[in-house]
LUMRO-914772 format. One line per field, with one value per residue (C-alpha): residue in one letter; residue number from 1; z, x, y. Coordinates in Angstrom, 1 decimal. Each point is the difference from the previous one (the first is absolute). Layout:
balo (A ...)
dovex (NUM ...)
zz (Z ...)
xx (X ...)
yy (Y ...)
END
This chain:
balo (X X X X X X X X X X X X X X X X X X X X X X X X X X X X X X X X X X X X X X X X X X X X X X X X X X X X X X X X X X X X X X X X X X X X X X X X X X X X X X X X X X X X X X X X X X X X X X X X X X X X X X X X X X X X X X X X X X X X X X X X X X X X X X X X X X X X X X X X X X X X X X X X X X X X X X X X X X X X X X X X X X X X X X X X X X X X X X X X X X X X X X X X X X X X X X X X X X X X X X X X X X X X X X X X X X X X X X X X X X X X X X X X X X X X X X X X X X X X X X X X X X X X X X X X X X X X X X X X X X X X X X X X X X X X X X X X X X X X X X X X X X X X X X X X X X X X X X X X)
dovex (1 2 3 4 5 6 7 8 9 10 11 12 13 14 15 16 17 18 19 20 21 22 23 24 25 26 27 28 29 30 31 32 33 34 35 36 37 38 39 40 41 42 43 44 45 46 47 48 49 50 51 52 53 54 55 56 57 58 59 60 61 62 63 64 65 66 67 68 69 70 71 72 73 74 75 76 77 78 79 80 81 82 83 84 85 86 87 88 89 90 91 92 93 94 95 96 97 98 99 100 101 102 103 104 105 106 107 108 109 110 111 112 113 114 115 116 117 118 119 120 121 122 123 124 125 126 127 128 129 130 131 132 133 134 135 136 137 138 139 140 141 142 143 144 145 146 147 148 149 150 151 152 153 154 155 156 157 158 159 160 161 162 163 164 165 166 167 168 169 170 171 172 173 174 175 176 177 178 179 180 181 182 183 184 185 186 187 188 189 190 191 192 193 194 195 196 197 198 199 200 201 202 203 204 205 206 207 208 209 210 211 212 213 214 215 216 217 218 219 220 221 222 223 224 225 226 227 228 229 230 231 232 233 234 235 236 237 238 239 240 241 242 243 244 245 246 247 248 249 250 251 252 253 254 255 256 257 258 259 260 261 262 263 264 265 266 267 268 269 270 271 272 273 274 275 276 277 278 279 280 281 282 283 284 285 286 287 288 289 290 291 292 293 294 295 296)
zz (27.4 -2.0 -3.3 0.7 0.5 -3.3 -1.8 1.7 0.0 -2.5 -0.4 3.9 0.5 -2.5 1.8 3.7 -1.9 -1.0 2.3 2.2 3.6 3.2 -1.2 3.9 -0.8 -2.0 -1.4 -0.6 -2.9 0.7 1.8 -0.6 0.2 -2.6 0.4 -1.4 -3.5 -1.5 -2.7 0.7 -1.2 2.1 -2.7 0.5 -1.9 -2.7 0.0 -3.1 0.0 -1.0 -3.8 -2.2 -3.8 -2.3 -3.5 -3.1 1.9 -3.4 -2.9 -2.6 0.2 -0.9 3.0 3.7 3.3 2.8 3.1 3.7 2.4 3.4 -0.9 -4.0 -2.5 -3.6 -3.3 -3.6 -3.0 -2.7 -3.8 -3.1 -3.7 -2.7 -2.3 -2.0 1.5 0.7 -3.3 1.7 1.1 -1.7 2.2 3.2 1.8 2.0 3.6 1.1 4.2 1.5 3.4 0.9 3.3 0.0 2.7 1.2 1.0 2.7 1.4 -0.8 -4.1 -1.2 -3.5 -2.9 -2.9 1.6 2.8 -0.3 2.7 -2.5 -3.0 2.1 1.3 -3.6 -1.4 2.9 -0.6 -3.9 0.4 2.5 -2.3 -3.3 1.8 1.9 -3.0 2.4 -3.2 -2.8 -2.9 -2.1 0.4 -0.9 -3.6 -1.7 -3.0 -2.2 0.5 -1.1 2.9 4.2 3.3 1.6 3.5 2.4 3.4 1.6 3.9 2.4 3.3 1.6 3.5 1.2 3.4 -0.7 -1.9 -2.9 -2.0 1.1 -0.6 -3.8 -0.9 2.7 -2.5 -3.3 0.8 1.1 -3.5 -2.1 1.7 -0.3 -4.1 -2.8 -3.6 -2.9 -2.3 -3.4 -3.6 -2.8 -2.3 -2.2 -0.5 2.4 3.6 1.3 4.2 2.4 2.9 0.9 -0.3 1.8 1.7 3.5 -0.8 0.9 3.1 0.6 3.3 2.1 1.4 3.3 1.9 3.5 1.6 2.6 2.1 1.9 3.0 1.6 1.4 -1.2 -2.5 -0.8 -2.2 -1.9 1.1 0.3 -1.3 3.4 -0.1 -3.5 0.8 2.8 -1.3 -1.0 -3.0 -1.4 -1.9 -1.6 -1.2 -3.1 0.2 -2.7 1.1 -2.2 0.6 0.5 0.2 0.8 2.8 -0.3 -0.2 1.2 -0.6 -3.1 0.5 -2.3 0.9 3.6 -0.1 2.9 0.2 3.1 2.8 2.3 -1.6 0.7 0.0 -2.8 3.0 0.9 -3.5 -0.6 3.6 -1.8 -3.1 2.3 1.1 -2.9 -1.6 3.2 -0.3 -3.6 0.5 2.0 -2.9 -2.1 2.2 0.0 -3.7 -0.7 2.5 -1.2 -3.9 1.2 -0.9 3.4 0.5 3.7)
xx (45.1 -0.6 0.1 2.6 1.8 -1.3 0.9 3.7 1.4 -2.0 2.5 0.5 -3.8 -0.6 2.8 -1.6 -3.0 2.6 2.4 0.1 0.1 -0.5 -3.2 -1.5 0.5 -2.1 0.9 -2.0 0.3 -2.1 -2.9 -0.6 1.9 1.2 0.8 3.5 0.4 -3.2 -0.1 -1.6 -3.1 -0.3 1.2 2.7 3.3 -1.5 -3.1 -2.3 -2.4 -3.5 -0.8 -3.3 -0.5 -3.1 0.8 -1.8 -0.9 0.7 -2.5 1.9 3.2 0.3 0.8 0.3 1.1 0.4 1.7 0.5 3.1 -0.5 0.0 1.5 -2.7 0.9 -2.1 1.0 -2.1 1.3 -1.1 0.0 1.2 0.2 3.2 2.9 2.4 3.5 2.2 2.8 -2.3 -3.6 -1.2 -0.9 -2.2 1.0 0.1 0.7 0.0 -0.3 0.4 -1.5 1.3 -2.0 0.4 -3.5 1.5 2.9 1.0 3.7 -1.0 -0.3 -1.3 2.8 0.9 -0.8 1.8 2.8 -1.3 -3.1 1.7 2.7 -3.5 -1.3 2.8 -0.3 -2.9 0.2 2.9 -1.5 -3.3 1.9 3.5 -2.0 -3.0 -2.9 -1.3 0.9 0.5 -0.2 -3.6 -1.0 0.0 -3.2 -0.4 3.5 2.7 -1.5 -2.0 1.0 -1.2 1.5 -0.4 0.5 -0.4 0.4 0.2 -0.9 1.0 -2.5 1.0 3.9 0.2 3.1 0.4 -1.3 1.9 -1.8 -3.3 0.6 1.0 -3.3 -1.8 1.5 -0.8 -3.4 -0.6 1.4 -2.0 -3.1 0.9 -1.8 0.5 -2.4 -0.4 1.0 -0.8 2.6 -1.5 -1.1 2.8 -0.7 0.1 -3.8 0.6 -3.2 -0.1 -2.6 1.7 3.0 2.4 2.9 3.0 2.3 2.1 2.3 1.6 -1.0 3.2 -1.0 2.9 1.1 2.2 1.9 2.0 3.5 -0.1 3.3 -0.3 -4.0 -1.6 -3.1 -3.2 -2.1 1.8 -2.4 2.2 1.4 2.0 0.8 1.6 2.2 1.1 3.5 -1.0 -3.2 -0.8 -2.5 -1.5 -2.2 -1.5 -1.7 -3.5 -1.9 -3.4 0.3 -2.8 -1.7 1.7 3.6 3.0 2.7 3.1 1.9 2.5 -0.3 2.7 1.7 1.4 2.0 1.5 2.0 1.9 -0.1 1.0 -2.1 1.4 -1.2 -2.3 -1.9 -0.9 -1.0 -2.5 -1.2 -0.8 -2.0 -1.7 -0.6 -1.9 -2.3 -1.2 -0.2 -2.5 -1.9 -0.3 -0.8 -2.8 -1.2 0.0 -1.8 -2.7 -0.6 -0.2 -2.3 2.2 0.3 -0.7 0.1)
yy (-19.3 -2.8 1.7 2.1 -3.0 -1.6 3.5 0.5 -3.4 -2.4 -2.7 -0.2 0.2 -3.4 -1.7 1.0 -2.3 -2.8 -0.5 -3.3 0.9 -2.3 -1.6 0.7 4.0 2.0 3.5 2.7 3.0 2.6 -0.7 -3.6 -3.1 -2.8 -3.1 -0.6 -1.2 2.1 2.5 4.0 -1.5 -3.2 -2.6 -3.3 0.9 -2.9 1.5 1.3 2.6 -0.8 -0.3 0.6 -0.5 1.0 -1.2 1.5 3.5 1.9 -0.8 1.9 -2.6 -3.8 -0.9 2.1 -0.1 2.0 -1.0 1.1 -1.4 2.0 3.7 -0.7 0.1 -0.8 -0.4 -1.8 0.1 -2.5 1.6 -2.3 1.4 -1.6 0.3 -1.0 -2.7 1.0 0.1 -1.9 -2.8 -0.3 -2.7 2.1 2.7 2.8 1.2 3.1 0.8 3.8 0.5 3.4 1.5 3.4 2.4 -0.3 -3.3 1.6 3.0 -1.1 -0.2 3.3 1.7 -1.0 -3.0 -3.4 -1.0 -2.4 -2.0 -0.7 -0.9 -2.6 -1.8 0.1 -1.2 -2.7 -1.3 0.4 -2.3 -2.6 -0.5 -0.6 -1.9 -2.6 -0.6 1.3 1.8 -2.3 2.9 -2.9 -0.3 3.5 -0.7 0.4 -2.1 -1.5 2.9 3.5 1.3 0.0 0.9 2.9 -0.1 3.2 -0.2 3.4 -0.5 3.2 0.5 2.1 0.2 -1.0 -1.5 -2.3 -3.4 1.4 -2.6 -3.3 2.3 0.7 -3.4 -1.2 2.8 -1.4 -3.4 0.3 2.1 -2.1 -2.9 2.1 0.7 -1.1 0.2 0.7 -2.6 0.9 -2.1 0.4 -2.4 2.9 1.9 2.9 -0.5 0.0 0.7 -1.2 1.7 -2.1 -3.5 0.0 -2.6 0.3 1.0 -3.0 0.4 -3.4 1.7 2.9 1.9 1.3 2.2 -0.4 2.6 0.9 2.6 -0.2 2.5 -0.9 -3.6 -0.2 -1.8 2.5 -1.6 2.1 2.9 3.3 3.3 1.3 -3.7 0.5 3.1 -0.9 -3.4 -0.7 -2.6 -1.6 -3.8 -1.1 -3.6 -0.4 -3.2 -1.2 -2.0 -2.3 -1.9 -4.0 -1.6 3.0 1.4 2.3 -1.8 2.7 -1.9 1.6 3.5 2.3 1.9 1.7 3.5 1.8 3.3 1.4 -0.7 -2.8 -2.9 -2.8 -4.1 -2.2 -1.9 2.9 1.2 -3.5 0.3 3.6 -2.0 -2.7 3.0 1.4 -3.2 -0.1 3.7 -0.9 -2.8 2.5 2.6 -2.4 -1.0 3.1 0.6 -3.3 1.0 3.6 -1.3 -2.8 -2.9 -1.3 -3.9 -1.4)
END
C-alpha cells in the first residue's frame, strides 16, 4: 500500500511527510508512522545526509578525490600539462572543468552526447574557481612567460541519488586540495620536470556548494533525487572557506543561484545563506580532517 502510494501520487506522498498537523497527532503512510515535519527517509527539512571523502584514491592523477553524500558518489582527478600561455594574455595557466554525468550514474541519463545538465555544472564550477580567485591562473606559470600549467579536473558522478551539485564542487575542492605540481627548472633552456620534487597547488579559498529544494511551502537541504524531481525551484550557496589561524573561516559568498518558482523575500535568502556558511564550516571540517590538516 505504501508504495503504491509513493508510485501513484509522489508529490502528495512527500507532502503526507511535510505537512504540519496538530503536533499531538501522528499520521501514518503505509505501515508505519512519521512524526510530522520528516522526510521519507527520517531527516529534519534542514537536514544533510551523511558525507565521506578519501582524497588521493587515484595514483595516476595530480591530485584525487572521491566523495560520498548519502547515496551520491562522485570522483575528480585533477591532470597537470605543461603548455603555451594564452596568446591574448601570456601571464596565466589554464583550467579546464568536465563534469561527466554517465548513465551508469542514473536510470534517468541514458546513452547519447553529454548531458546538458553536465556541462551547466561544469561551466558552474569552471566559473566559480576562476571568478572568485580560488585557483589563482596567475600562478601556473612556469618560469618568465613561455611555459604554463594546464589544469584538468574531470569530475565523475558514479552513482546519482540527488544533490549531485554540492558533491562535484565537495569532489573538485577536495582534488584540487589534494594536487600537487612537479617542479620544473628552466634555467637551461629546456624545461627539466621532477616528478619527484613537487610543491601544493595554491588554493586562497575553497568554494564548497550548499543547496536546496522548494517543495511548495518547504525549504528542502541536500535534497536526494525523488525531492529534486517534485520541487517547483532550487538555490544554491557557494561559499567560499579559507583557513585563519588554522581553522575555516566560512564567511565570504562566492556566489547564490536560484531557478524556479516560489519567490522567496530578501530575509529568507539571507537566513539560507546563514545556513549555508554553517554547513560550510562543517565540510570544511571534514576536508581538513581527511587531508590531515586538522589542528584542535
Amino acid at each position: 500500500m505504501e508504495l503504491d502510494f509513493k508510485a501513484l501520487q509522489p508529490a502528495e506522498y512527500l507532502a503526507t511527510f511535510l505537512v504540519s498537523p496538530n503536533p499531538l497527532l501522528l499520521f501514518s503512510v503505509g505501515s508505519f508512522v512519521q512524526e510530522h515535519g520528516l522526510r521519507p527517509d527520517g531527516r529534519k527539512a534542514d537536514e544533510a545526509r551523511p558525507v565521506t571523502v578519501n582524497t588521493g584514491s587515484v595514483s595516476t592523477a595530480d591530485g584525487s578525490a572521491l566523495v560520498r553524500m548519502g547515496g551520491t558518489l562522485v570522483t575528480c582527478g585533477v591532470k597537470a600539462e605543461l603548455s603555451n600561455p594564452p596568446v591574448e594574455s601570456g601571464d596565466c595557466g589554464y583550467l579546464v572543468c568536465n563534469v561527466d554525468l554517465p548513465p551508469l550514474c542514473s536510470p534517468r541519463v541514458t546513452p547519447g552526447p553529454p548531458t546538458p545538465r553536465g556541462q551547466s555544472l561544469s561551466q558552474h564550477l569552471q566559473d566559480t574557481l576562476i571568478s572568485c580567485r580560488c585557483v589563482d591562473v596567475k600562478d601556473l606559470i612556469v618560469g618568465q612567460d613561455n611555459l604554463c600549467w594546464v589544469l584538468y579536473l574531470d569530475v565523475v558522478c558514479l552513482c546519482d541519488n540527488g544533490n549531485v551539485r554540492d558533491a562535484v564542487f565537495f569532489a573538485a575542492t577536495a582534488a584540487l586540495r589534494n594536487t600537487s605540481l612537479p617542479t620544473v627548472d628552466v634555467s637551461s633552456g629546456s624545461p627539466e620536470v621532477s616528478y619527484q620534487q613537487r610543491h601544493p597547488l595554491s588554493l586562497p579559498h575553497l568554494p564548497l556548494a550548499i543547496s536546496y529544494s522548494l517543495f511548495e511551502s518547504h525549504i528542502l537541504l541536500d535534497p536526494f533525487h525523488e525531492e529534486e524531481e517534485l520541487s517547483s525551484g532550487h538555490v544554491s550557496v557557494v561559499v567560499l572557506s579559507h583557513l585563519k589561524m588554522g581553522q575555516p573561516d566560512c564567511k565570504l559568498i562566492g556566489g547564490l543561484t536560484k531557478s524556479g518558482p516560489p519567490s522567496l523575500p530578501s530575509q529568507k535568502l539571507i537566513e539560507l545563506v546563514h545556513r549555508a556558511q554553517k554547513r560550510a564550516r562543517l565540510l570544511a571540517d571534514l576536508l581538513l580532517t581527511a587531508s590531515g590538516d586538522k589542528k584542535t
